[in-house]
C-alpha positions as CSV (number, residue, x, y, z in Angstrom):
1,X,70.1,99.0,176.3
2,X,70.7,99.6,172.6
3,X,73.1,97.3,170.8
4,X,75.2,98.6,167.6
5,X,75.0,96.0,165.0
6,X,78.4,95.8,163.1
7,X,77.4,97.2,158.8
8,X,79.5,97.0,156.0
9,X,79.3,101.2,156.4
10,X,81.6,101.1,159.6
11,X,84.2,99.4,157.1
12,X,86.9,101.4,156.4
13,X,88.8,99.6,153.9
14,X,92.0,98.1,156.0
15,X,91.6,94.7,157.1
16,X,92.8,95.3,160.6
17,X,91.8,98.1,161.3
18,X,88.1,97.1,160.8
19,X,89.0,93.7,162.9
20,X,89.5,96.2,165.8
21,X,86.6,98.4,165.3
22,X,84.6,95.7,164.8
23,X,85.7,94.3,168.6
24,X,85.4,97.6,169.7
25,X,82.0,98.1,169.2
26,X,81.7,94.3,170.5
27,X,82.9,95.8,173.6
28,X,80.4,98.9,173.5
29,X,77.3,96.6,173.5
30,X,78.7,94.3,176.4
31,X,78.8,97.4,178.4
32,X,75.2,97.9,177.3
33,X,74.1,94.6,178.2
34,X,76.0,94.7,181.6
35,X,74.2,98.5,182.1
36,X,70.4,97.0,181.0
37,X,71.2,93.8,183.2
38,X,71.8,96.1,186.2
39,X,75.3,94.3,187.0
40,X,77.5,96.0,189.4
41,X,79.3,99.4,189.7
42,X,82.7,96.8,189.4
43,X,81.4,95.0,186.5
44,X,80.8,98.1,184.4
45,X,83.9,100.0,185.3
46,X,85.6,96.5,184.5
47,X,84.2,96.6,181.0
48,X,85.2,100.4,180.9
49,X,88.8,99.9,181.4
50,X,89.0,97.0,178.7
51,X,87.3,99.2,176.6
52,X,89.8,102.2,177.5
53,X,92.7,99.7,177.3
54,X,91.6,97.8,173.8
55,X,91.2,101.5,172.5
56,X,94.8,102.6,173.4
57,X,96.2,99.7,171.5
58,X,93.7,100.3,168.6
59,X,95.1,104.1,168.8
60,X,98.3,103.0,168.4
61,X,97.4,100.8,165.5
62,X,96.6,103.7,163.7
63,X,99.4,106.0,164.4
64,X,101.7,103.7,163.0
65,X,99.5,103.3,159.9
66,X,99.6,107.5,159.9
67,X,103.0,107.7,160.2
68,X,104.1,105.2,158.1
69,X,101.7,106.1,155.1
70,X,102.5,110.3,156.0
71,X,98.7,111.0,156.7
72,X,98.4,114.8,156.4
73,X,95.8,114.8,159.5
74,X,97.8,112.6,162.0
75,X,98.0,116.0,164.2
76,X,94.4,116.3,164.4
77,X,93.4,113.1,164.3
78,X,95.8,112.0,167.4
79,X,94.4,114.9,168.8
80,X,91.3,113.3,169.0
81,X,92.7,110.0,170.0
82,X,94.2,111.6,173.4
83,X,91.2,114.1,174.4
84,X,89.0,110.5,174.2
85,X,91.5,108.4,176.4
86,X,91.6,112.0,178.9
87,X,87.4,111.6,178.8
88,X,87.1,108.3,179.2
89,X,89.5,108.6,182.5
90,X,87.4,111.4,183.5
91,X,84.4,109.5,183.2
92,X,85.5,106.3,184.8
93,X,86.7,108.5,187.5
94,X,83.5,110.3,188.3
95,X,81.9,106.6,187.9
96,X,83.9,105.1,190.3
97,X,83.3,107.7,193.3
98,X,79.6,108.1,192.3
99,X,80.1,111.5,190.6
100,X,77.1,113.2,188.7
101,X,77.6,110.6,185.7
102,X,75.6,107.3,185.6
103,X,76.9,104.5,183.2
104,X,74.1,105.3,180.6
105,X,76.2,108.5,180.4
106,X,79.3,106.7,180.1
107,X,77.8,104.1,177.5
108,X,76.0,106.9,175.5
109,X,79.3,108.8,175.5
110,X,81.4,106.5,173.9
111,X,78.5,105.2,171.6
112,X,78.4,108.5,170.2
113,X,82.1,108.8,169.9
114,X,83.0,105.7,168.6
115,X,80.6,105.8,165.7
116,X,81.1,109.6,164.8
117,X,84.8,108.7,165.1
118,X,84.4,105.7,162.8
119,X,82.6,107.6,160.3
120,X,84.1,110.7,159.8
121,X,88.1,110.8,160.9
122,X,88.6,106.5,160.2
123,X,86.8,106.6,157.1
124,X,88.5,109.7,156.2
125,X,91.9,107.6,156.8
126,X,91.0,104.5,155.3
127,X,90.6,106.1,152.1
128,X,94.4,107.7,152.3
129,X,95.5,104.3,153.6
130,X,93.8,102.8,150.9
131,X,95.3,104.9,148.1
132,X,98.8,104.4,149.9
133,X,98.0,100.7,149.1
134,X,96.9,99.5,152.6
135,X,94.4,97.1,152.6
């Protein structure tokens, strides 16, 4: 499977913020070794719910960052926050009882979310953060 190799552009300009994106996409190429290793249905799923887990706590991170530094997009951007945790359930779900999703799906899924994420609504916050003095 493809790996994401960590660059300077994922950086969004607060410290730990980027400490947890960084382990979050350490997480998203586990899962894609454990996927192109062929491990087992349990050993994926395991990986899922860490990742699911580890991203709730990142979430939260950045709520309280919102909040405290009145980010004028917390709405939306929490938005997207809680339609990701509802997708990855949804996923894991259909995963779990052999549903029409295979864990290439489920790693291609959150490849594509986590990076587009990071990119566009992070790096959109990092720079309010930023100017707010958040480092």
């Amino acid at each position: 499977m493809e790996t994401v190799a960590w660059a300077h552009g994922f950086e969004i300009g607060v410290k730990s913020i980027d400490e947890q994106h960084k382990r979050l996409v350490e997480m998203l190429n586990s899962l894609g070794q454990a996927i192109g290793e062929s491990h087992g249905k349990e050993a994926v799923m395991g990986i899922v719910e860490r990742m699911k887990d580890y991203a709730v706590y990142h979430f939260s991170t950045e709520e309280e960052a919102m909040e405290a530094k009145d980010y004028p997009k917390r709405s939306q951007h929490k938005q997207e926050h809680d339609t990701f945790i509802e997708q990855v359930l949804d996923a894991a779900d259909a995963l779990e009882s052999g549903g029409k999703i295979t864990p290439q799906e489920v790693w291609s899924f959150l490849h594509d979310w986590l990076v587009k994420h990071i990119l566009e609504s992070d790096k959109a916050l990092g720079q309010h953060l930023s100017a707010q003095g958040m480092q």
